[in-house]
C-alpha positions in Angstrom: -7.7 153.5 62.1 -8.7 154.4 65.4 -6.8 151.9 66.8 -3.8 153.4 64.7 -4.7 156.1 66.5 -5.4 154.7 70.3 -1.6 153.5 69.6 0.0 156.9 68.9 -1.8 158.0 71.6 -0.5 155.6 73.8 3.2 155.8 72.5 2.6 160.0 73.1 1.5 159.5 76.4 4.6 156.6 77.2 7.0 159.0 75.2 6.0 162.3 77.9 6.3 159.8 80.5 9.6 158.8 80.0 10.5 163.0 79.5 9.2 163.7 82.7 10.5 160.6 84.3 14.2 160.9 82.8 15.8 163.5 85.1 14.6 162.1 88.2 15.7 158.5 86.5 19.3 160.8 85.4 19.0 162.1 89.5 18.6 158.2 91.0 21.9 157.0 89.0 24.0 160.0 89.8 23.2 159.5 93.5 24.1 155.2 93.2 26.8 156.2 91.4 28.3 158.9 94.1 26.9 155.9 96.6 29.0 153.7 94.8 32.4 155.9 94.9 31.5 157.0 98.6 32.0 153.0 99.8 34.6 152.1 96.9 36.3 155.4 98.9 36.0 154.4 102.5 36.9 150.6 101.7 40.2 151.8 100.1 40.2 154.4 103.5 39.8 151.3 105.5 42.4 149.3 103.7 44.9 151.8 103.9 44.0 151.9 107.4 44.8 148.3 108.2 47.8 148.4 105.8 49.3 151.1 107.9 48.7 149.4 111.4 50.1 146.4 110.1 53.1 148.5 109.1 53.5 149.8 112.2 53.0 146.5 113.8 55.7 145.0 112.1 58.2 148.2 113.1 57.2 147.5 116.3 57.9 143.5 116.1 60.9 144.1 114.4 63.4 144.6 117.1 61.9 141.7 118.6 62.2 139.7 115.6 65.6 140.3 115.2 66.7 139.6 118.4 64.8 136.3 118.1 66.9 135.6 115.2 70.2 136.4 116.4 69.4 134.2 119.8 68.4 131.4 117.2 71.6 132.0 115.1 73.6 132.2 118.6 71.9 128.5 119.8 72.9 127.1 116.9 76.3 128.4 116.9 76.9 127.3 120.2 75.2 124.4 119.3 77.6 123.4 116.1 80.7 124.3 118.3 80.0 121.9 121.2 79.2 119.1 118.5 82.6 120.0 116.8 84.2 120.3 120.3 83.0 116.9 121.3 84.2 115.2 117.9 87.9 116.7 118.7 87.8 115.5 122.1 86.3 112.0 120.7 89.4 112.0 118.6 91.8 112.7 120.5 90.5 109.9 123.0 91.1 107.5 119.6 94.5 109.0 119.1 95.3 108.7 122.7 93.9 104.7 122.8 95.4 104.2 119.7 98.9 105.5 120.9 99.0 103.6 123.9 97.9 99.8 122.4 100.9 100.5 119.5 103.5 99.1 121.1 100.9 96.1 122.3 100.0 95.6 118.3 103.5 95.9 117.2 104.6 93.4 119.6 101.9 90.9 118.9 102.6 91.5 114.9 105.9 90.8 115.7 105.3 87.1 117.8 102.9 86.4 114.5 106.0 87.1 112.3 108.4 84.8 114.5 105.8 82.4 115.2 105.0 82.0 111.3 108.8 81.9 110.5 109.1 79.2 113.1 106.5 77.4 111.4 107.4 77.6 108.0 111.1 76.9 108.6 109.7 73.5 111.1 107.8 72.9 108.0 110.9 73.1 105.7 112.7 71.1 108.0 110.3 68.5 107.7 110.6 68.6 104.1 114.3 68.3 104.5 114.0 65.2 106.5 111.4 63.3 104.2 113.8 64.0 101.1 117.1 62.6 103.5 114.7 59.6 104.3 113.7 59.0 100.9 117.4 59.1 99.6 118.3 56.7 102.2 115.6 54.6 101.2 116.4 54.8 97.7 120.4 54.0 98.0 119.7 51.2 100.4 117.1 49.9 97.5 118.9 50.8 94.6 121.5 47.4 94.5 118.4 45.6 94.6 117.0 47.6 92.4 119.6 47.1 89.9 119.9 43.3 90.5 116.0 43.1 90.1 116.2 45.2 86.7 119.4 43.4 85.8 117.5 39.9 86.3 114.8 41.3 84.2 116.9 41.9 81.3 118.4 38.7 81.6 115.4 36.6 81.8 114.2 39.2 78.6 117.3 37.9 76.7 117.1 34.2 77.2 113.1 34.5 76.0 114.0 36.2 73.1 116.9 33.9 72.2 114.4 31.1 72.9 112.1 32.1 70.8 115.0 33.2 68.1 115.7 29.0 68.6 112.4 27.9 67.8 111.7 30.3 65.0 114.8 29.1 63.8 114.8 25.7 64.2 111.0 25.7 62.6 112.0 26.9 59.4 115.2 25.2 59.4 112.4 22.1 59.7 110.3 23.6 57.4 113.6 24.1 54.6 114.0 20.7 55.0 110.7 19.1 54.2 110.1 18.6 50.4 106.8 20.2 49.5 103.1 18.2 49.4 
């Protein structure tokens, strides 16, 4: 029981502690608290500070930047008209060589065209005079020709006829024998 007691006394004594102790504990947090605002305060100060000198920064810069820009856009302007310029005049040079070796390539299309028709029509020529020599050939061979095929025949006939005799003649010979 008396420790019963010893504990109440002790949880009395913590309890009037804590009383006496709570509004300078209530005092400690209000002051961190207005600590806390006060730098949460002068950080958003600070970066509204350095947001508006980098505003004004850029305002400044801005001119500059522009007429950077515009110089760029110039450059390249300039830039895209001398390479268009220089293509035209490289074109013109084509035109210009192309113009003056015309009458050189139509001439030589031209000496290709003859000298091909000369060539085909030396070729047909040719032709011409193979055919002439082979019907030359062939009339002053044809008599012969005809004698040869003609002396053929002949010499066909009498072997047939021949051989007409002798079939004949063997079964006249065989009519004539009695049989065995």
């Amino acid at each position: 029981m008396r420790d019963r007691k010893n504990k109440a006394a002790k949880e009395a004594k913590r309890k009037e502690k804590r009383i006496e102790e709570e509004p300078a504990q209530l005092a400690r947090e209000q002051a961190r608290r207005q600590t806390d605002l006060a730098r949460e305060q002068a950080v958003q100060k600070e970066q509204a500070a350095k947001e508006a000198r980098r505003d004004e920064k850029r305002i400044e810069e801005e001119p500059a930047q522009l007429a950077r820009e515009q110089a760029r856009q110039q450059t390249d302007l300039a830039r895209e008209q001398a390479v268009q310029k220089e293509q035209a005049a490289k074109e013109a040079r084509r035109d210009e060589k192309r113009i003056e070796e015309e009458p050189a390539q139509l001439a030589r299309e031209q000496a290709r065209r003859q000298t091909d028709l000369a060539r085909e029509q030396a070729v047909q020529k040719e032709q011409a005079a193979k055919e002439a020599r082979r019907d030359e050939k062939r009339i002053e061979e044809e008599p012969a020709q005809l004698a040869r095929e003609q002396a053929r025949r002949q010499t066909d006939l009498a072997r047939e006829q021949a051989i007409a005799e002798d079939q004949e003649a063997r079964r006249r010979k065989a009519k004539n024998q009695p049989p065995e």
